[in-house]
N, C-alpha and C positions, 0 to 999 in steps of 0.2 A: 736386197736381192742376192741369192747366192750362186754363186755357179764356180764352176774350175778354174775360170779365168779371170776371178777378183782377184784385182792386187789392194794392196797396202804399201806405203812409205814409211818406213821406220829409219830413223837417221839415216837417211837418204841414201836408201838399198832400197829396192822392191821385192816384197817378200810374197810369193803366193799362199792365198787362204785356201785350204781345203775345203772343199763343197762338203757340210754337214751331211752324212750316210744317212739317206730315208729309204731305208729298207721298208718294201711292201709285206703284208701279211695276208694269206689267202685262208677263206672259212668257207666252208658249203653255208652254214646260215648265221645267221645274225639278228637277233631279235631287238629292235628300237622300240620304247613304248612310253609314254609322261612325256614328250621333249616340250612342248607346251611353247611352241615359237609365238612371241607377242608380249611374253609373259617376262618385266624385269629379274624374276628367277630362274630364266632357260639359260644351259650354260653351252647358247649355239658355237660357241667360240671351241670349247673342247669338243664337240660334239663334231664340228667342219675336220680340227686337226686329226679328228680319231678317223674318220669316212674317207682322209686323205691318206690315210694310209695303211688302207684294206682293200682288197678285192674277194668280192662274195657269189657265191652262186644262187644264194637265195637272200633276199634280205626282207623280213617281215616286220611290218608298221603295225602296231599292236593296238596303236591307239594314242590320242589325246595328243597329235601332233599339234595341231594349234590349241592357244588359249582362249581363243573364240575367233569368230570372223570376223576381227576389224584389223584387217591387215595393214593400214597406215599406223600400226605400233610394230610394225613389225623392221628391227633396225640391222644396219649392215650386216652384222654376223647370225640375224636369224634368217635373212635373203640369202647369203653364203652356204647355210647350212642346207637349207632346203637344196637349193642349186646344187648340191654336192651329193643330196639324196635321190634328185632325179638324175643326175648322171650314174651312177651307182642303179637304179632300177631300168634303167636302158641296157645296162649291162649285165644283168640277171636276169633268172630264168622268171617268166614273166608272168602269174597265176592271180589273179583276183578272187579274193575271197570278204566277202561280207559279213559283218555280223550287228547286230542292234544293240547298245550299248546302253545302260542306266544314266 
């Protein structure tokens, strides 16, 4: 965990660590499409760190979020990743759009 007020003991001085700088980056949209959560080739992991650190005004799911509907494969950091997609769509401008896929 990081924060301002991690120390460290280094030959017995307390040295404070600096909080790593996670700068946010803001977009009007952002298109996500293949994430394929379920799927041992989804890389929910970078997919969570990148959603943590954007804010969007639109975010469009293009498609092929899951790998199918057997969501008991679905492992910490594709539950993570989701979790960070709906937070992220509570936060956007909110438009439902359909469409029937092959």
């Amino acid at each position: 965990c990081y924060s301002c007020n991690t120390m460290r003991i280094v030959n017995n001085a307390a040295q404070q660590i600096p909080a790593p700088t996670e700068e946010l980056y803001y977009y009007d949209a952002i298109i996500i499409s293949d994430i394929h959560l379920g799927s041992r080739m989804c890389q929910a992991k970078e997919l969570d760190e990148f959603l943590s650190r954007i804010r969007v005004k639109y975010l469009i799911l293009a498609g092929d979020v899951f790998d199918d509907l057997q969501f008991n494969r679905l492992q910490h950091w594709h539950w993570q990743a989701l979790s960070r997609i709906r937070k992220l769509l509570q936060e956007c401008v909110t438009r439902k759009l359909g469409a029937h896929g092959a």
